[in-house]
C-alpha positions in Angstrom: 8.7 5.7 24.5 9.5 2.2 24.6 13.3 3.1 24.5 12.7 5.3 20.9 13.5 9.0 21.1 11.0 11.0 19.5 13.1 13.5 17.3 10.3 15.6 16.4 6.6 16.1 17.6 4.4 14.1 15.9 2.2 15.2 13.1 -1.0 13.5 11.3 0.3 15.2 7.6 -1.1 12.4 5.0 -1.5 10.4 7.7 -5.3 9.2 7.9 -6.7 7.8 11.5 -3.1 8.1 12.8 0.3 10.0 13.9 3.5 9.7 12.7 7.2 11.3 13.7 10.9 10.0 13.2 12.8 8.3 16.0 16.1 6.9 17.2 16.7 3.4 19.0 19.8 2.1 19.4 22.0 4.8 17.1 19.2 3.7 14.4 17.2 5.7 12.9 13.0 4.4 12.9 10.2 6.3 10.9 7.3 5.6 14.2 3.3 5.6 13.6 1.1 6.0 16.1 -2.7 4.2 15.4 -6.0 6.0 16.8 -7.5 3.5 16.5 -7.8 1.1 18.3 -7.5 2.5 22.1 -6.5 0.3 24.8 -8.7 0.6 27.8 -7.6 2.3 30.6 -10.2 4.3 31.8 -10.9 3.1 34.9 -15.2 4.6 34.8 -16.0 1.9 32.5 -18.0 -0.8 33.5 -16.0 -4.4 34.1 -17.7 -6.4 31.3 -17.2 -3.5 28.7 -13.4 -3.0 29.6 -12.9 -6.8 29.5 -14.9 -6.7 26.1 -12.2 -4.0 24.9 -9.1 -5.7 26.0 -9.9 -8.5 24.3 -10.7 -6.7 20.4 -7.3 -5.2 21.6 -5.5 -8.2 22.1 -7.3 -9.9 18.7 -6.2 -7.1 16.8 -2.8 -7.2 18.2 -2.4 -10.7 17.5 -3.4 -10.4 13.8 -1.8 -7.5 13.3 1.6 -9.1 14.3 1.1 -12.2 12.2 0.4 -10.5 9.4 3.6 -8.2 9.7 5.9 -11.0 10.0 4.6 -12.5 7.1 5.1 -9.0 5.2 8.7 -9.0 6.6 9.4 -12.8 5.8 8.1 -11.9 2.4 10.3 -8.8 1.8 13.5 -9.4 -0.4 14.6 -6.1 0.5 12.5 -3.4 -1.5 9.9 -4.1 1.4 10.8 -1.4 3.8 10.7 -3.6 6.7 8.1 -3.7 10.1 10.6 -3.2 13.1 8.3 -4.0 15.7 4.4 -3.3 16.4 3.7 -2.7 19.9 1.8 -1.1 22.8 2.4 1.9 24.8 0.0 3.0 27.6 -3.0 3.1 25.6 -2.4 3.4 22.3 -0.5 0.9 19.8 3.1 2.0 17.6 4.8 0.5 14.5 8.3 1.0 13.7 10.0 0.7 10.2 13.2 1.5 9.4 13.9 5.3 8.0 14.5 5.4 4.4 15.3 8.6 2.5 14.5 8.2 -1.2 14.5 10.6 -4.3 11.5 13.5 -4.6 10.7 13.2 -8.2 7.6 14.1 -9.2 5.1 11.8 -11.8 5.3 14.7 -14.2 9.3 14.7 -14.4 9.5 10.9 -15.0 10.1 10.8 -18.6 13.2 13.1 -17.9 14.4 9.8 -15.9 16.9 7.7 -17.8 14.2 4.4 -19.1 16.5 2.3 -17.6 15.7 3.4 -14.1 12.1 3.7 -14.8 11.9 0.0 -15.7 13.8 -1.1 -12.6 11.4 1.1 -10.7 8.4 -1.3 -12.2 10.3 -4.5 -12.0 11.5 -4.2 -9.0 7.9 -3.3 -7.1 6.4 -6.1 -9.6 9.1 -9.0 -7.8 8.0 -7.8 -4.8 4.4 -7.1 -4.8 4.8 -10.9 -6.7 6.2 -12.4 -3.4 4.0 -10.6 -1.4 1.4 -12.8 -3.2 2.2 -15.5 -2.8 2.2 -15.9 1.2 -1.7 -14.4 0.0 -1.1 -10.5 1.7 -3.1 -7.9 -0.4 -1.0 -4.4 0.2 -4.6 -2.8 -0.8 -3.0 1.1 -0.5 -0.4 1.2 -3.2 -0.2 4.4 -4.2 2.6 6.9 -5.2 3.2 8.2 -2.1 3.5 4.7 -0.8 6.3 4.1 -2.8 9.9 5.6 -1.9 12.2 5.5 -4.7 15.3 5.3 -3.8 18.8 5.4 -5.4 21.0 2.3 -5.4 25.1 2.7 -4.9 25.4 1.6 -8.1 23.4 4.7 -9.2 20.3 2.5 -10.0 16.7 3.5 -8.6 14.3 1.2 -7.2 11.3 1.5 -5.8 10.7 0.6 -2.0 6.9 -0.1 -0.3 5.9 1.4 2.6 2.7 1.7 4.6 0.7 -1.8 5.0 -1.8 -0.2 7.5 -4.9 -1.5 5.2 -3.3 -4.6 4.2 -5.1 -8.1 5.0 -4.3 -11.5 4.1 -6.8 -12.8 1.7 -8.8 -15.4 3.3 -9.7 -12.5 5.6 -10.4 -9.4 4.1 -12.5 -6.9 5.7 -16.2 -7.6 6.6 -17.3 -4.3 5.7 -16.7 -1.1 2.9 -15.6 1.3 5.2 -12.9 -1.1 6.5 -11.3 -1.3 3.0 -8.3 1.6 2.7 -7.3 2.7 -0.2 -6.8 5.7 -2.6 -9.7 5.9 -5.0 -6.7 7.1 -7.4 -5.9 3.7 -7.8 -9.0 1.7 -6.6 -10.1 -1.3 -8.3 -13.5 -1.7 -10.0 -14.3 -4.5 -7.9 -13.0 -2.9 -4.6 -15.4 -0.2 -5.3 -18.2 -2.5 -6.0 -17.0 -3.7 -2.5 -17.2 -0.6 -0.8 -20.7 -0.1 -2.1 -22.3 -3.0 -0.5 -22.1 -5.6 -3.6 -20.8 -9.4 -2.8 -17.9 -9.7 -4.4 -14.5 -11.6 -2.9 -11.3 -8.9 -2.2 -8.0 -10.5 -3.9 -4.5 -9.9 -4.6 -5.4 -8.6 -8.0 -6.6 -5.6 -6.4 -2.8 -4.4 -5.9 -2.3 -5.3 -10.0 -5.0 -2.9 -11.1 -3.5 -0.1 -8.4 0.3 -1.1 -9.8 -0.7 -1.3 -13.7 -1.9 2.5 -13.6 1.6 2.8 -11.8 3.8 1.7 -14.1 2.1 4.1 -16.5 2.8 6.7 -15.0 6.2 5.6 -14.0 7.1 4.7 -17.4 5.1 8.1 -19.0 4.6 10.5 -16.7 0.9 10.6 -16.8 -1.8 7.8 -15.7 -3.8 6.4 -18.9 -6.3 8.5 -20.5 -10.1 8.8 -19.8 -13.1 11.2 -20.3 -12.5 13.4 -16.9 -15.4 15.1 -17.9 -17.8 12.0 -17.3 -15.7 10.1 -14.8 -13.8 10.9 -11.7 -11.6 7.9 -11.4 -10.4 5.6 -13.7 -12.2 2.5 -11.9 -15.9 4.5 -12.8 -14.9 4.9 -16.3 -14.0 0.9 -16.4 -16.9 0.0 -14.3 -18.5 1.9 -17.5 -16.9 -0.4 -19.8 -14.9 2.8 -21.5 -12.0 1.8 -22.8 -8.7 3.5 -21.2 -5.9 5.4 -23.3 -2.7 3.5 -23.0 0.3 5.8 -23.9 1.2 4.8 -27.7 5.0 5.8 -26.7 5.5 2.7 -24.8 6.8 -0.4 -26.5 3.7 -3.0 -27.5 4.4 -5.7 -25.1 4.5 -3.1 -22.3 1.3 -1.8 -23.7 -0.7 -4.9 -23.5 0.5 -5.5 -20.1 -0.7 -2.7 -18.5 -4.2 -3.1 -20.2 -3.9 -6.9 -19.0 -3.4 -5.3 -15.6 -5.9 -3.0 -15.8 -9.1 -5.3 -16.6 -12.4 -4.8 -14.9 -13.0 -8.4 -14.3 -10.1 -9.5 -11.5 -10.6 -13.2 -12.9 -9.4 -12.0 -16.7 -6.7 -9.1 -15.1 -2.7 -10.4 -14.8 -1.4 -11.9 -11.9 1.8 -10.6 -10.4 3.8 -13.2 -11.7 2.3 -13.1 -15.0 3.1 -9.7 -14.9 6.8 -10.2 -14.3 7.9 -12.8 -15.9 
């Protein structure tokens, strides 16, 4: 496919509206996705105007989809996992990052992590989330199992971002709620409000609310506290103007960032920079 040698069948585990399996090209190895959506037309039973209608969303999709992956990869100073190449085959279009094997540790077993490598964790997705930024790309899907933490050969972790399927730049976020991706885990107040039909405007500080509850439970173990009896997700229960529980454990400084992070109103929340310098 596209000189890539599938290794194994692909699989749609955790994978939402697509495929994924590893590959090889070139004695390197590729971590391959498959989109099912969108199709390329090649059914030859539909009418002219409507195939020529579908080659061109294609094409527009393509086109965007490429510029806004080169600006991820130009962006990237190396904790990016970076966007090989994004491409067609027959009918249906492939993205290929580079394979990176990082550390299983569960959210529960970080405090057993030295707090050295749980602040590098947090600092290092902060400089990068930070640069992504700046060029004006909103990841809009960080979540845990978005990021791979991997182990330095100076026996340092850091964390690495994957997965920019939902991301958009943000002069042109999505036109609709069910367009938006993201884990309601880690949604932000106003991205709900987004999804449920409300006008409101889709900005980077969308990926500080998802980071903040993050790097609590990077640096704890555990996201912040709130009544699970009355809310579902801690966006409804700051929606509801409840206040969240910030682990006392953590140093003061660290404390007030995270509830900086973690504001309801985006305009009032940290920016990335703010939140690592």
């Amino acid at each position: 496919m596209n000189q890539y040698e599938l290794l194994e069948p692909f699989q749609n585990k955790n994978a939402g509206f697509s495929r994924w399996t590893y590959a090889k090209k070139n004695n390197k190895d590729y971590f391959l996705k498959e989109f099912l959506s969108p199709v390329y037309p090649t059914d030859e039973s539909l009418s002219l105007e409507l195939r020529r209608q579908r080659i061109r969303e294609c094409e527009e999709d393509e086109i965007k989809k490429k510029k806004l992956y080169e600006a991820v990869n130009h962006a990237s100073c190396g904790n990016i996992v970076r966007i090989h190449e994004y491409f067609r085959y027959d009918n249906h279009y492939y993205i290929a990052m580079e394979r990176v094997v990082g550390q299983e540790i569960p959210m529960a077993a970080m405090p057993a992590v030295p707090y050295e490598n749980r602040f590098l964790i947090c600092k290092t997705l902060a400089y990068e989330i930070m640069n992504l930024h700046k060029v004006h790309i909103v990841h809009s899907d960080l979540k845990e199992s978005n990021i791979i933490i991997k182990m330095t050969k100076e026996g340092k972790m850091v964390g690495k971002i994957i997965d920019f399927d939902a991301s958009f730049f943000e002069n042109d976020f999505p036109n609709y709620g069910d367009e938006l991706g993201g884990d309601q885990v880690y949604l932000a107040p106003e991205a709900c409000q987004f999804i449920c039909g409300d006008s409101v405007e889709l900005t980077c500080k969308i990926d500080v609310f998802a980071l903040g509850i993050l790097f609590h439970q990077y640096l704890t173990g555990k996201m912040p506290e709130f009544d699970r009896e009355e809310y579902d997700y801690i966006f409804d229960a700051v929606l509801d103007e409840q206040k969240l529980g910030i682990a006392p454990e953590l140093r003061e400084e660290l404390r007030e960032m995270i509830k900086g992070m973690l504001e309801c109103d985006p305009q009032k929340r940290l920016s990335m920079e703010e939140v690592y310098f």
